[in-house]
Every structure is written in structure tokens, then in C-alpha cells.
FISERO-151971 format. One line per field, with one value per residue (C-alpha): x, y, z; residue in three letters. Coordinates in Angstrom, 3 decimals, always signed. Example, Ala and Ser with C-alpha at 12.3 -4.5 7.8 and 13.67 -1.06 7.14 Angstrom:
% FISERO-151971
px c(+12.300/+13.670)
py c(-4.500/-1.060)
pz c(+7.800/+7.140)
aa c(ala/ser)
//
This chain:
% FISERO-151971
px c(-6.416/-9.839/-10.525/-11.251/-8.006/-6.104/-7.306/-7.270/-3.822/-2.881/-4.787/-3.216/+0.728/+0.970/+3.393/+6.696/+8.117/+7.468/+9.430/+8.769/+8.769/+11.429/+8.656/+7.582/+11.163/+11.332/+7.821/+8.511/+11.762/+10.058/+7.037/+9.348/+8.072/+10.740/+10.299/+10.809/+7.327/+5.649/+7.044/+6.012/+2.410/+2.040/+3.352/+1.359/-2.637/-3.860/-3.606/-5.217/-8.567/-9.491/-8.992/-10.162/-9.590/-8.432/-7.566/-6.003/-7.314/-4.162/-3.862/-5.093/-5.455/-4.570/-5.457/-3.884/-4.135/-0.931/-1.634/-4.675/-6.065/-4.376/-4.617/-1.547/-2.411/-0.252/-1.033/+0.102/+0.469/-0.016/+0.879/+0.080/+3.076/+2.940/+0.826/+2.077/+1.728/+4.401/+3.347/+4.811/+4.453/+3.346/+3.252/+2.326/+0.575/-0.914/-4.953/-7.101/-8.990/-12.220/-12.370/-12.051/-14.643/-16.662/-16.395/-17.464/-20.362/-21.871/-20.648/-22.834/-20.055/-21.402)
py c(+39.973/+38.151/+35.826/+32.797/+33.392/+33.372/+30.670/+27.871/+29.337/+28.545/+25.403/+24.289/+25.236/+27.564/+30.173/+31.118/+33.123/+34.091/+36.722/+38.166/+41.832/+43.047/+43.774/+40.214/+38.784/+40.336/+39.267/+35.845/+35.756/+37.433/+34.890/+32.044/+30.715/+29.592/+31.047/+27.678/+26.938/+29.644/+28.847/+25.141/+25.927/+27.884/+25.600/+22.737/+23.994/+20.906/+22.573/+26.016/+26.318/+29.716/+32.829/+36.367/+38.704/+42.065/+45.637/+46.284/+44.143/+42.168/+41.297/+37.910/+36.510/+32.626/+30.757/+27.272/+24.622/+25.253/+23.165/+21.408/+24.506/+27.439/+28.553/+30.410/+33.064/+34.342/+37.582/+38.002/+40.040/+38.435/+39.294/+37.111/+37.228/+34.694/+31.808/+31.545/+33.470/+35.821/+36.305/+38.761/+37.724/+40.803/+39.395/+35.989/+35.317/+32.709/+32.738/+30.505/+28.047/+28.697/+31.971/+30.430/+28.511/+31.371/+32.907/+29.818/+29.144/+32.808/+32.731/+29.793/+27.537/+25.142)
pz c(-38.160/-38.564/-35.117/-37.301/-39.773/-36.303/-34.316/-37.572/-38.528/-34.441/-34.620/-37.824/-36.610/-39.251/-36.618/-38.512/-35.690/-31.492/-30.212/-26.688/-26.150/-23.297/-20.714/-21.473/-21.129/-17.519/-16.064/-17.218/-14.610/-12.138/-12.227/-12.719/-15.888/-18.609/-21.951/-23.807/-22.004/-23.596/-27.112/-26.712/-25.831/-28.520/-31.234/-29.135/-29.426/-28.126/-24.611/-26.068/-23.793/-25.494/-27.247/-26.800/-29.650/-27.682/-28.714/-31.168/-33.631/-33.809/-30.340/-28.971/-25.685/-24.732/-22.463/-21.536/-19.781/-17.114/-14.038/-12.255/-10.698/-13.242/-16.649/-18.085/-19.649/-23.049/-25.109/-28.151/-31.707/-34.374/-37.696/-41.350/-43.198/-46.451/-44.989/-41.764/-38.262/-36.368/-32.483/-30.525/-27.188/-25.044/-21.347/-19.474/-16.550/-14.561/-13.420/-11.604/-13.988/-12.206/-14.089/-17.413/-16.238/-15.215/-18.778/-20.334/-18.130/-18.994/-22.356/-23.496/-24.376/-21.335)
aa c(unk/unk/unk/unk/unk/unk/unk/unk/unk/unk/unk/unk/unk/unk/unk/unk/unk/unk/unk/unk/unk/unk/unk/unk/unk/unk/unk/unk/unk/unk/unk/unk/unk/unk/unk/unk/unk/unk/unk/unk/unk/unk/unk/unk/unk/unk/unk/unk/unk/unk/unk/unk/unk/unk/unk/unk/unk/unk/unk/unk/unk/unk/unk/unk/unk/unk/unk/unk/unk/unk/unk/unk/unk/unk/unk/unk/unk/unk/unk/unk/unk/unk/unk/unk/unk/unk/unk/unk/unk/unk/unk/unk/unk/unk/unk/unk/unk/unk/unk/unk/unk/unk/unk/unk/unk/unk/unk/unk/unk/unk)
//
């Protein structure tokens, strides 16, 4: 999926469907974050602070906004089917803002 395509289509709330994979389902309890979280930063992109287009082609990384000093981080699959998005969520994880910050910094995005 085109990076563009994705991130307007996240942007614009266009996601029909988010299932999370088993392996996903299981580091979620063992990191103590609730799955309803996930879902509703994903269907909220207000508190998206970026998005890395990974291999494969369809796979996306997130990163939002999850406390004052962490970003959680949410890859996913996503798939266009009719106008609208299906994510797959592959795993979660929390990581230090500062590295977001980092990225940006020596991206150019400063």
C-alpha cells in the first residue's frame, strides 16, 4: 500500500476493521496494555506522532503519543478493501519519546 494512500486513509478514519494477531494478543497482557487502548488510538489519529512504512510493503509502523515521557508504539497490516482500511495489528510496545525525537531531529522534520 502507497505511504500517502495509508496515512490520509488513517488520518481521515477511513479503518473498517483491527484485528490483533495471537502473538500480539499475548504481548499486550504481558506488557499490561488493554487492547481497547490500541483500537482507540487508532480510530483517534489526533495522537498519531508518526509513521514508518516497513517491510513488507503493507506493514506500517505507529507511533503515539502514550504518556509524558513514552510513545506507544503499534505495527500494523494494512489492507484497502472498498474505501476503507483493515489493520492487522502485529505487536505493541512502549519506547521512550526522546527517540521519536531523535528521528525527527535527523530526519529534518525539526
Amino acid at each position: 500500500m502507497d505511504f500517502t494512500k495509508f496515512v490520509a486513509m488513517l488520518r481521515s478514519k477511513s479503518i473498517s476493521d483491527v484485528t490483533v494477531t495471537p502473538h500480539c494478543g499475548y504481548r499486550l497482557q504481558v506488557r499490561g496494555i488493554p487492547k481497547g487502548l490500541v483500537k482507540e488510538l487508532l480510530y483517534n489519529p489526533q495522537r498519531l506522532r508518526g509513521v514508518i512504512q516497513q517491510a513488507p510493503e503493507e506493514r506500517f509502523k505507529l507511533y503515539y503519543e502514550y504518556t509524558e515521557d513514552k510513545d506507544l508504539i503499534i505495527i500494523v497490516d494494512a489492507r484497502h478493501v472498498k474505501s476503507k482500511l483493515k489493520l492487522t495489528v502485529v505487536t505493541v510496545f512502549p519506547q521512550p519519546s526522546k527517540r521519536r525525537t531523535k528521528v525527527k531531529e535527523y530526519g529534518g522534520e525539526e
